[in-house]
C-alpha positions in Angstrom: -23.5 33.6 10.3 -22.0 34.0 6.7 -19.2 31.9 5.8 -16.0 32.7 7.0 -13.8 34.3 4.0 -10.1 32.2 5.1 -7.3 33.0 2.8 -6.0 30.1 0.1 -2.5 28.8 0.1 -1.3 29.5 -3.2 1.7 26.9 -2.3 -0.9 24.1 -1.9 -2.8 25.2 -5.3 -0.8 22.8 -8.6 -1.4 21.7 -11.5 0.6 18.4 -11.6 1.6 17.4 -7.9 4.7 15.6 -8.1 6.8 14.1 -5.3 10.0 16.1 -4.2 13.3 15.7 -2.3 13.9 12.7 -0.3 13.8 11.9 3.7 16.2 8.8 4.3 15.6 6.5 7.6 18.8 6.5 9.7 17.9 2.7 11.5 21.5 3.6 13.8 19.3 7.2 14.8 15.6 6.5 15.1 15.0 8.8 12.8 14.7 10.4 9.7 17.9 12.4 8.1 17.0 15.0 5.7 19.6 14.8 2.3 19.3 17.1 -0.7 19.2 14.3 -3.0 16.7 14.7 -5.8 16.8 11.2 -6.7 13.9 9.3 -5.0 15.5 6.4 -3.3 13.2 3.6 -2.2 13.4 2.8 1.7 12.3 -0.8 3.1 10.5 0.2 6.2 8.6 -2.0 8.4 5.5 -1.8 9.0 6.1 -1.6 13.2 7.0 1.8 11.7 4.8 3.1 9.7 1.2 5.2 10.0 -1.6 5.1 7.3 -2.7 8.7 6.9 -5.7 8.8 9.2 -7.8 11.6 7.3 -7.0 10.6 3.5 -10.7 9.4 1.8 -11.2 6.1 1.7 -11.5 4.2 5.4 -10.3 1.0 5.7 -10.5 0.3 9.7 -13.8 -0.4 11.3 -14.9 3.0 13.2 -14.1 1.7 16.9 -10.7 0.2 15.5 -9.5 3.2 14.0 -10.0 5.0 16.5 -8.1 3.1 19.4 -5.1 2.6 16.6 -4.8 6.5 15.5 -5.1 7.5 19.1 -2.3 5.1 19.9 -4.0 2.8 22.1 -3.1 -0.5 20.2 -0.4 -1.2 17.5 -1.2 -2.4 13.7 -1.0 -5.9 15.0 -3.6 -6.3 17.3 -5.8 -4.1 15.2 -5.4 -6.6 12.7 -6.2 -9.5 14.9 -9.6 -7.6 16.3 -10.3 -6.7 12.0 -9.9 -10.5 11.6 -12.3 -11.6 14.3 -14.7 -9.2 13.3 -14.3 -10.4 10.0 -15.6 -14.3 11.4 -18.8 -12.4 12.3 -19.4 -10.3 10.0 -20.1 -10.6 6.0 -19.5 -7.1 4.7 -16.4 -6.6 6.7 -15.2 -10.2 5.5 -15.7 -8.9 2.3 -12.8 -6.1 2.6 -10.9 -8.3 4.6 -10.4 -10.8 2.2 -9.5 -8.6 -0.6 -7.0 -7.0 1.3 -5.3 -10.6 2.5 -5.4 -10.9 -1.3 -3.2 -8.4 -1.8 -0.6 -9.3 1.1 -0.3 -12.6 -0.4 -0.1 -11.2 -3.6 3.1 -8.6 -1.9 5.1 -11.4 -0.1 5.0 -14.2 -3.4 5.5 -11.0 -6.1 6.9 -8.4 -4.4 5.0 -4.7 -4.5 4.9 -2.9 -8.3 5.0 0.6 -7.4 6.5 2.0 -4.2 4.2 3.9 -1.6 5.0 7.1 -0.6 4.7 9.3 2.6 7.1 10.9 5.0 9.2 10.9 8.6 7.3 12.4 11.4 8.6 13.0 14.5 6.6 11.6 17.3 9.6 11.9 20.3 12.6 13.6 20.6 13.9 10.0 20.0 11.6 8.2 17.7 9.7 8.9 13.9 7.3 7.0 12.3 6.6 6.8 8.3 3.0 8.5 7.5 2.0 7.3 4.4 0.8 9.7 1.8 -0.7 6.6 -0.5 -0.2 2.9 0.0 -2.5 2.2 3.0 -3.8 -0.7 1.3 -0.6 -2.4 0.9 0.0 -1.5 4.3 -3.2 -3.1 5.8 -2.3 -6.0 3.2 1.0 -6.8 4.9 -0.3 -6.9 8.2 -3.2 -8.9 7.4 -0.9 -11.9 5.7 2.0 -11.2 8.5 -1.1 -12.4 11.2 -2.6 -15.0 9.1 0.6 -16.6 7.7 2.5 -16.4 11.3 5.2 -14.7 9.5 8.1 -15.2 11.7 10.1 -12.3 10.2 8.2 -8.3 10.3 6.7 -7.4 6.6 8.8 -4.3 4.9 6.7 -2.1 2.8 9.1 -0.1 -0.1 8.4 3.3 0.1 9.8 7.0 -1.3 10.0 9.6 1.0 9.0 13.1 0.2 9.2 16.6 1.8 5.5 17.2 2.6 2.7 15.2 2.4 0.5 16.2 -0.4 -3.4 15.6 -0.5 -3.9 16.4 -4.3 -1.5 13.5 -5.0 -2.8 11.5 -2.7 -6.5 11.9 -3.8 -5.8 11.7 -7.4 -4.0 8.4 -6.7 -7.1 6.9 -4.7 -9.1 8.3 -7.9 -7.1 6.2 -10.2 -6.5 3.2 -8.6 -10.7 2.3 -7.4 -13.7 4.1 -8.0 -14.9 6.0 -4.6 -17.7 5.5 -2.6 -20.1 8.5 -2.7 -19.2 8.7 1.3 -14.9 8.5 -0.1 -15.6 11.1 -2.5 -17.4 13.6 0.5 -14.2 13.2 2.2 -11.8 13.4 -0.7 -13.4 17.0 -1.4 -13.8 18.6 1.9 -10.1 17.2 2.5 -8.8 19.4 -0.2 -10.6 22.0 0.6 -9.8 22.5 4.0 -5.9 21.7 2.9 -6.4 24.2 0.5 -7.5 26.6 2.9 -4.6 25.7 5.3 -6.9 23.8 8.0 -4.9 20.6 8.9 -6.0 17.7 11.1 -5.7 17.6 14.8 -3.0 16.3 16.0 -3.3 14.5 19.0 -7.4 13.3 19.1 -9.2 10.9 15.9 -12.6 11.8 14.3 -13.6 9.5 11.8 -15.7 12.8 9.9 -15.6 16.1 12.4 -12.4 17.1 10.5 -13.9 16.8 7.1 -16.9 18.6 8.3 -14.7 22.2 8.8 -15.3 22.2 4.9 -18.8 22.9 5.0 -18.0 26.3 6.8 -16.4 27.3 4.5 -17.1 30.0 1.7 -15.0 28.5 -0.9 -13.7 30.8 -3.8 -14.1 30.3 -7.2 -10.8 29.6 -7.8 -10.8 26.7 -5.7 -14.0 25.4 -7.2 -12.1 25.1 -10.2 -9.2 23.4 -9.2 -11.7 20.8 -7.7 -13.3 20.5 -10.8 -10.1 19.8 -12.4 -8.5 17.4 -9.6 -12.4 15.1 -9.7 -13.0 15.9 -13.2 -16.8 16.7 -12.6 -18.9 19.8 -12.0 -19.5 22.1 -9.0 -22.9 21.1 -8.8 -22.0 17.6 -8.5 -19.2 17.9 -6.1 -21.3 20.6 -3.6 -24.0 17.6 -3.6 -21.3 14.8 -2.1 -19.9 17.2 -0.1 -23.5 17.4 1.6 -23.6 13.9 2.3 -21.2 14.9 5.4 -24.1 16.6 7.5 -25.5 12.9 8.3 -24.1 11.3 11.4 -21.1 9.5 12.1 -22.9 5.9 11.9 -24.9 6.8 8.9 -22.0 7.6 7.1 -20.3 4.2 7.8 -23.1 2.3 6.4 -23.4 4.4 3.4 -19.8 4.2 3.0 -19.4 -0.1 4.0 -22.3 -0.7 1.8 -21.6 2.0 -1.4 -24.8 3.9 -1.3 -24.8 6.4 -4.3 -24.9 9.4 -3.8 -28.4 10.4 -5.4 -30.0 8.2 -3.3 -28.5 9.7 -0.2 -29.5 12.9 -1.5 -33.1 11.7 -1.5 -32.7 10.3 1.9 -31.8 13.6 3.4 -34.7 15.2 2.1 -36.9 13.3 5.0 -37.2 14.2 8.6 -33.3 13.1 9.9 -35.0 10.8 12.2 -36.2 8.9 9.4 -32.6 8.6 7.6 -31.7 5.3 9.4 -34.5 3.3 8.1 -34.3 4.6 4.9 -30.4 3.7 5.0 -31.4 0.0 6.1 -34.0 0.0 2.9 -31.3 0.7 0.7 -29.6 -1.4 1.6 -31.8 -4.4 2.3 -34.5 -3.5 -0.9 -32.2 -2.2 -2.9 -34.0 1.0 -3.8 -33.2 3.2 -6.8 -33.1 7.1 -6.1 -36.6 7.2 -7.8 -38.1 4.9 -5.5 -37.2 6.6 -2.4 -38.3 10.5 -3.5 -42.0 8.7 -5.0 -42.4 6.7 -1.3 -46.1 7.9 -0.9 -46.0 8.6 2.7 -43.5 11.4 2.6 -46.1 14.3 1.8 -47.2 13.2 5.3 -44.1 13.6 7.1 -43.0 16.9 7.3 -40.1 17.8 9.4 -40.8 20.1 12.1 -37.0 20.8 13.0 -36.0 25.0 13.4 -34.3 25.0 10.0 -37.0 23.4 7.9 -39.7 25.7 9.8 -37.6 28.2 8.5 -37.3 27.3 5.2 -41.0 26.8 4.9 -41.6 30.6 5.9 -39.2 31.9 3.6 -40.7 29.8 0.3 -43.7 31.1 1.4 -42.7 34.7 1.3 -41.4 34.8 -1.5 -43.7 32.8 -3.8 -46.1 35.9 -2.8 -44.0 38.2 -4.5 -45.0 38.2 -8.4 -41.9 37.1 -10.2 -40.0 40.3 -12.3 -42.0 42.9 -10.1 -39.0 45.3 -8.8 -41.8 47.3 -6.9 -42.4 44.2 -4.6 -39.1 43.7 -4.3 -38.3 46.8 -3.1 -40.7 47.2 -0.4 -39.5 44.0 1.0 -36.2 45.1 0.9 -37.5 48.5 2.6 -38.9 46.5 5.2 -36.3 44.4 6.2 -33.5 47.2 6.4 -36.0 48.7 8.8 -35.7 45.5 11.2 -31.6 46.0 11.7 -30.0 48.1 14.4 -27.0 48.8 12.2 -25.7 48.7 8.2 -23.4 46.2 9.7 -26.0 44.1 10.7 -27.6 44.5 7.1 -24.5 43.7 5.4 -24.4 40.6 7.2 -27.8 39.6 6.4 -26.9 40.5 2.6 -24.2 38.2 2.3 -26.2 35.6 4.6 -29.0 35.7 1.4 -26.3 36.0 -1.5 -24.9 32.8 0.1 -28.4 31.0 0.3 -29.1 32.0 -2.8 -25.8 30.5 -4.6 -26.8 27.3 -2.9 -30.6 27.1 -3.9 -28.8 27.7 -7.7 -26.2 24.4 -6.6 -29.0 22.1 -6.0 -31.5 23.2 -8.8 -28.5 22.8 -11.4 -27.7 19.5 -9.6 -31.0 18.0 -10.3 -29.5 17.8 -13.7 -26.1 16.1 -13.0 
């Protein structure tokens, strides 16, 4: 089916995101106050009380740990006594563990520099929780040193409270402070698109990438394409290509992701048979092997997919390399020929837009051989 055409918020489209009014933290109440006050007054909120973002770009959490924390099952605390065993065990996750203690010890001897942001949610009649826009990292920090240092009084994390959660700011910020992963970028663009296009996050169930994954539905306008262009500072071509890293599973993606596979090379992978993306993941990552390396691997002419989509993709390339390039007459009769196979000009239309959009991809990835 064609891309469905959703309509943009224009509200959500800006040139310079900037934080708003200010929610204040009633500690008597439970819960947030709303003021009018334009001034943006720094809260000390612990961290018992505040909630990383669980769809913003760059993951933190191991995969099983995220999702037993963002569904509720355990508190920050013991998530970050199961992210410090696992760090005993385990090199790569030692390696962000330890960065991130740095920076809680770094918090509690200097204090923070700049204030994270976020805003009250409601999650009772009775109760609200902070859901932090940026700052996860100085979150995770905190709760790191509060475990490791037996802190006998909770960490605070300073804070400024706006009216609504914004994802440009929050991308740009993540942009700024530590180059993505090809795996965080994916994310960071099919998150603005589908906030763009008004699709927000479940509520009540965690999925580490299905959410992302809406974006690639989508048939995203030109307008939008621009103001992606402006937010990453990069082209179309090269942001369509991360945003096509998504279609790899769930546990591919977290290697690619832990370990900081580029994206080129992850475009080469994909090119295989998908059963066949797992070992080539594992080569990266234990050979080290450049982009180059992995599209000249001499067995691949041997290996040809045999999934419905590739089938199909085969037949078309073969139909059309039969037709003699600027010849309208051959052109035509196909044309003839296939409006003769629908039941319907509906059904035709379809089919039109189907081709237009395959088309405007096929462009993408033959520009984005250049990129």
């Amino acid at each position: 089916m064609p891309k469905p055409r959703i309509s943009i918020s224009s509200s959500r489209l800006t040139n310079s995101p900037q934080a708003g009014d200010v929610d204040t933290f009633d500690e008597t109440t439970a819960y947030p106050v709303a003021t009018t006050q334009h001034a943006k007054r720094t809260e000390f909120i612990p961290i018992s009380r505040v909630m990383p973002d669980p769809y913003q770009a760059r993951v933190l959490l191991p995969t099983h740990l995220a999702t037993q924390f963002y569904q509720g099952e355990i508190d920050c605390f013991t998530a970050g006594r199961e992210w410090l065993a696992l760090a005993a065990e385990d090199e790569q996750i030692a390696r962000r563990v330890n960065e991130l203690l740095s920076l809680g010890n770094s918090l509690n001897a200097d204090g923070q520099i700049k204030n994270a942001t976020g805003s009250w949610q409601r999650i009772n009649d009775s109760q609200a929780v902070f859901v932090l826009e940026t700052g996860e990292r100085r979150f995770w920090g905190l709760v790191l040193w509060a475990i490791q240092s037996g802190a006998t009084e909770e960490p605070v994390i300073e804070a400024v409270s706006v009216p609504e959660p914004n994802r440009v700011r929050q991308v740009i910020e993540n942009e700024k402070n530590e180059p993505p992963t090809a795996v965080a970028r994916a994310r960071a663009i099919a998150g603005l698109i589908n906030y763009y296009y008004q699709i927000d996050p479940p509520a009540d169930l965690y999925s580490r990438y299905d959410f992302h994954r809406k974006a690639l539905g989508i048939r995203v306008s030109m307008k939008i394409w621009a103001e992606l262009e402006r937010v990453f500072n990069t082209s179309r071509n090269h942001l369509s290509e991360h945003l096509q890293i998504l279609v790899m599973p769930d546990s591919l993606l977290d290697l690619a992701d832990d370990f900081g596979i580029p994206e080129r090379r992850l475009r080469e992978i994909r090119k295989y048979p998908e059963n066949e993306w797992e070992a080539l993941i594992h080569s990266v990552i234990q050979d080290d092997l450049t982009s180059d390396q992995i599209r000249e691997n001499p067995d691949k002419q041997h290996r040809r997919s045999t999934d419905p989509i590739t089938k199909s993709a085969r037949q078309i390339k073969g139909a059309l390399l039969k037709l003699s390039r600027g010849k309208d007459e051959a052109l035509g009769a196909l044309a003839d020929s296939l409006y003769a196979e629908f039941d319907s000009p509906d059904q035709a239309r379809f089919a039109a837009d189907q081709l237009e959009d395959l088309a405007n991809q096929i462009r993408v990835r033959v520009d984005g051989q250049d990129v």
